[in-house]
C-alpha positions, 0 to 999 in steps of 0.5 A: 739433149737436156743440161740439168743444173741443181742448187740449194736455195737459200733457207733460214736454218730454223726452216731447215727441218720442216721446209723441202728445197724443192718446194721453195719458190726463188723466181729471181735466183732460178732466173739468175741460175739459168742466165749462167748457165746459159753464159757456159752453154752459148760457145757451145750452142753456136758450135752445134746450132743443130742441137737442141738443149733442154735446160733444167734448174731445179732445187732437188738434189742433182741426183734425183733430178738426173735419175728423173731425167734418165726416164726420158734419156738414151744415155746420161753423162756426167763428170767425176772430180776423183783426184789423187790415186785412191779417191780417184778410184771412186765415184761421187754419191752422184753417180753411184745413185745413177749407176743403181736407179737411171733408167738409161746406160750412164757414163761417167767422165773424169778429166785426165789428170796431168803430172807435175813432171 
């Protein structure tokens, strides 16, 4: 099992055009990044001691990174944040990219929205 996380590093305005985040080396973020994400993941690590989980940081965007990843998958999960009767209704740019491009069956996952009633 694999958790990728995706995150812009922080880069001057005026390199924007000319730098790929990808390319930026940011050792002591990535560090800080993967120690959060670690935090999120240890409930869950003591639960299913069994289970080995591969964490990915990277600075490309998630989509790409989770389409790579998909290479080496049997099936990629991620989460959509629709709210509201027509948004919901549709997908992120996340996972449509996955829809067309993994290499794996996907499948998104939306909370339930509760009512106010």
């Amino acid at each position: 099992m694999g958790i990728v996380h995706s995150y812009l590093p922080p880069i001057p305005l005026w390199l924007t055009p000319a730098v790929n985040p990808g390319d930026v080396a940011t050792p002591e973020t990535d560090a800080y990044e993967r120690d959060r994400l670690e935090e999120r993941l240890a409930p869950w690590r003591g639960k299913y001691r069994d289970v080995p989980v591969e964490v990915v940081v990277t600075h490309e965007s998630i989509a790409a990174a989770l389409v790579e990843a998909s290479r080496r998958a049997q099936l990629v999960v991620v989460g959509s944040r629709g709210h509201g009767a027509v948004t919901g209704a549709l997908l992120g740019s996340t996972g449509l990219q996955l829809l067309h491009h993994a290499h794996c069956p996907v499948l998104i996952s939306r909370h339930a929205v509760e009512s106010g009633a």
